[in-house]
N, C-alpha and C positions, 0 to 999 in steps of 0.2 A: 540505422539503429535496429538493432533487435533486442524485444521485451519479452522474456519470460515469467509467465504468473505464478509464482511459486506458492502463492497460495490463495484463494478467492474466497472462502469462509468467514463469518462472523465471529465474533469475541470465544462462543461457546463450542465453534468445531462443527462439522457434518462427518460420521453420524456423532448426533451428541450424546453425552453418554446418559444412559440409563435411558434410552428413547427410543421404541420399536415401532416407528411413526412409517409411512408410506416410503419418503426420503430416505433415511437412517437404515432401513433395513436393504435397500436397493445395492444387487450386484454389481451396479453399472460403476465405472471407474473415475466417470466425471465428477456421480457426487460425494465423493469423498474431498471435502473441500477443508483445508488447514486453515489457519488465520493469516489474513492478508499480509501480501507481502509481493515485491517485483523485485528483479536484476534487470538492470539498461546496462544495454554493450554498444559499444562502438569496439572498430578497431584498435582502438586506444584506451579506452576508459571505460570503466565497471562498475555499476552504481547500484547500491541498495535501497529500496524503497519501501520503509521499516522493519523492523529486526524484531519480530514477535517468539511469542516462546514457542513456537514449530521449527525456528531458524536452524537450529541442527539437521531436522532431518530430512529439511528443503532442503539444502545446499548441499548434503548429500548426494544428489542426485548430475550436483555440475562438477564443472572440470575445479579444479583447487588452484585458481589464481588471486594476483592480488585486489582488492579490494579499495577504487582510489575513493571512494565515500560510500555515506549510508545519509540516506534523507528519511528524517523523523517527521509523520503528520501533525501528530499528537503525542500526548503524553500519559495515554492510554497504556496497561499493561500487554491488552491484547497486539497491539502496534510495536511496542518496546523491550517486550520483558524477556528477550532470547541475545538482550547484549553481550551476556558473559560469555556467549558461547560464540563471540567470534574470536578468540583467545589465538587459534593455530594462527589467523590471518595476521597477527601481529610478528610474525617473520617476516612480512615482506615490510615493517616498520609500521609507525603511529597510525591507528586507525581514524580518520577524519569523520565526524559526525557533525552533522550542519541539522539545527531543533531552533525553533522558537525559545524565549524567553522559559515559557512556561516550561515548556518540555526540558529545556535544560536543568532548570529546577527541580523536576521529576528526576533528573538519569544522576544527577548527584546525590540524590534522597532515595535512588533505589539501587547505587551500585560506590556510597561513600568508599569504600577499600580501593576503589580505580582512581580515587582523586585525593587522595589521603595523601601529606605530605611526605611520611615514609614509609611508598607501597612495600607489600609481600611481594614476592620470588613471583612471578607466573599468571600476575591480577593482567588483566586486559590492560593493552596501552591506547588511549582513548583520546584523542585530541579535541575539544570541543568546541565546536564555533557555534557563535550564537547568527541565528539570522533574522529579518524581519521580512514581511508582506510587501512586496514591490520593489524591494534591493534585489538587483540579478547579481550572482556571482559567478566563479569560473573553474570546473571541475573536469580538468583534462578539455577534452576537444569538446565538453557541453556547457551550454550555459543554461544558468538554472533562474527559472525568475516564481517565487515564491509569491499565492494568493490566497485570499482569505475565504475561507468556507464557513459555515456556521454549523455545530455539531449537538444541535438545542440552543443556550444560550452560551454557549463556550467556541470561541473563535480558533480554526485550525488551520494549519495548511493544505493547499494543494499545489500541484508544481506544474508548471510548462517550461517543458523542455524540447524546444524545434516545432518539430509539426506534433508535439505529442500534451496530451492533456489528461495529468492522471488525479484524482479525485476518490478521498474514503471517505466514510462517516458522515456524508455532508446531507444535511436536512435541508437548512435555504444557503441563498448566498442571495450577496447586496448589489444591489445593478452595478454599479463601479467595477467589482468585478469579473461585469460580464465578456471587459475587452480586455482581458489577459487570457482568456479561451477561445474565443472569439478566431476564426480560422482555423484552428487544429484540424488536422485529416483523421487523428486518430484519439478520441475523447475513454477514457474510462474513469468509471464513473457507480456509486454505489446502490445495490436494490436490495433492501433486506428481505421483504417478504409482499405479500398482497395485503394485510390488513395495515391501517396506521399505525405509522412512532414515533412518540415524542421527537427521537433525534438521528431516524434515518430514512432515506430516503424509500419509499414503498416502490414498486416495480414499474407501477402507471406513473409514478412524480419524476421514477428515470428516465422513462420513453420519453415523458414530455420535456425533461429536462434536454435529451439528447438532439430530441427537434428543434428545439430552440436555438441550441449552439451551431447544427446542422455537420457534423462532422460526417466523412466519407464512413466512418466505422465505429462502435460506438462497441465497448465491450464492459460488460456489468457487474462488478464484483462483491465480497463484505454480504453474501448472499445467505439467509438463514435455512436450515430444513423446512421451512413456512413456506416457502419460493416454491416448493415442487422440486421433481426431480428432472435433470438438467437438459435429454434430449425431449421433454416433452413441453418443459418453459421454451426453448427456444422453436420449437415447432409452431408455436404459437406468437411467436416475435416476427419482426419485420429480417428480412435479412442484412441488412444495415446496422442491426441491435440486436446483440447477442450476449447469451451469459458465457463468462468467458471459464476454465476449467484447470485445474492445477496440472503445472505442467506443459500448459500451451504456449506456444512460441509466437508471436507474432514480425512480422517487420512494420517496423515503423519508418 
């Protein structure tokens, strides 16, 4: 499988605007970081791992194929809100989006004209499935098994999919699901900054989180201009744990 990070940023963007902080003002290309967001490829199957409002001009950057899903964490704008603009992908037919309860509730309360009984000419064609924490389901040659992270007090997903473990916004999670990660070679996983947050994980809660799970590779995303700027956070990381950077490819 190969994952590219199309976007590793927090809700507000690096650089955020109106901020001429150390971060924010840096020429380096790493920290320019959009709102989270992954493509998984196999040879067969192409999968989005949420569709935020940067999704235009991330996907810009890839080849223009079909699209066999999109995996929603949450029901977060920052996560969600670049649905309407998967619109050209709807030539290669119904767009499949796999979301928690909540989150489905969200994409019909933030995109009603997609699910309206009698759409307009040119509205996103949207197919929605609803999924739950612990049902695996089956999306081309990947199987997706959905687990539960905690985002403050509001429960989200994370996915494992093969040897891969990917994880946003998540502050704690409940020992139960620590054996749905549990083996992964390749864990990502979110660090907002160095001081506490109510609902994310801080840089030292990652590292420790990532020793726990012990994965071969641990790459760190949902990063804010707080973190530092990006070859000098990881200069200071394990080489095992890394912030990972838009644009980067990995194989999993």
């Amino acid at each position: 499988m190969k994952l590219t990070f199309l976007g590793t940023g927090t809700s507000c963007g690096v650089p955020t605007i109106g901020c001429k902080c150390y971060t924010c003002t840096s020429k380096d290309p790493h920290d320019k970081r959009l709102r989270c967001s992954a493509l998984l490829e196999t040879e067969q199957t192409r999968l989005l791992i949420d569709c935020g409002p940067d999704f235009r001009q991330q996907i810009m950057t890839q080849p223009f194929r079909k699209i066999d899903g999109i995996l929603i964490t949450h029901a977060h704008y920052d996560h969600m809100g670049g649905m309407d603009d998967i619109r050209p992908y709807c030539q290669f037919g119904e767009i499949n989006v796999y979301a928690d309860p909540l989150a489905c509730q969200g994409m019909l309360q933030m995109l009603p004209y997609c699910f309206a009984e009698h759409r307009y000419p040119g509205v996103p064609a949207i197919q929605l499935h609803q999924i739950e924490k612990h049902h695996p389901f089956q999306i081309g040659d990947l199987q997706i098994m959905p687990f539960e992270v905690m985002h403050h007090d509001l429960p989200i997903l994370g996915f494992r999919i093969g040897s891969l473990a990917y994880i946003t916004d998540m502050k704690s999670i409940h020992e139960e699901e620590i054996t749905f990660i549990k083996g992964c070679e390749t864990l990502v996983v979110n660090a907002l900054r160095n001081t506490p947050h109510h609902s994310h994980q801080t840089l030292s809660e990652a590292v420790d989180f990532a020793r726990r799970i012990g994965a071969r590779q641990t790459w760190l995303i949902h990063s804010s201009h707080d973190i530092g700027r990006h070859k000098e956070v990881n200069a200071q990381l394990p080489s095992d744990i890394q912030l990972a950077y838009d644009g980067q490819v990995i194989e999993v």
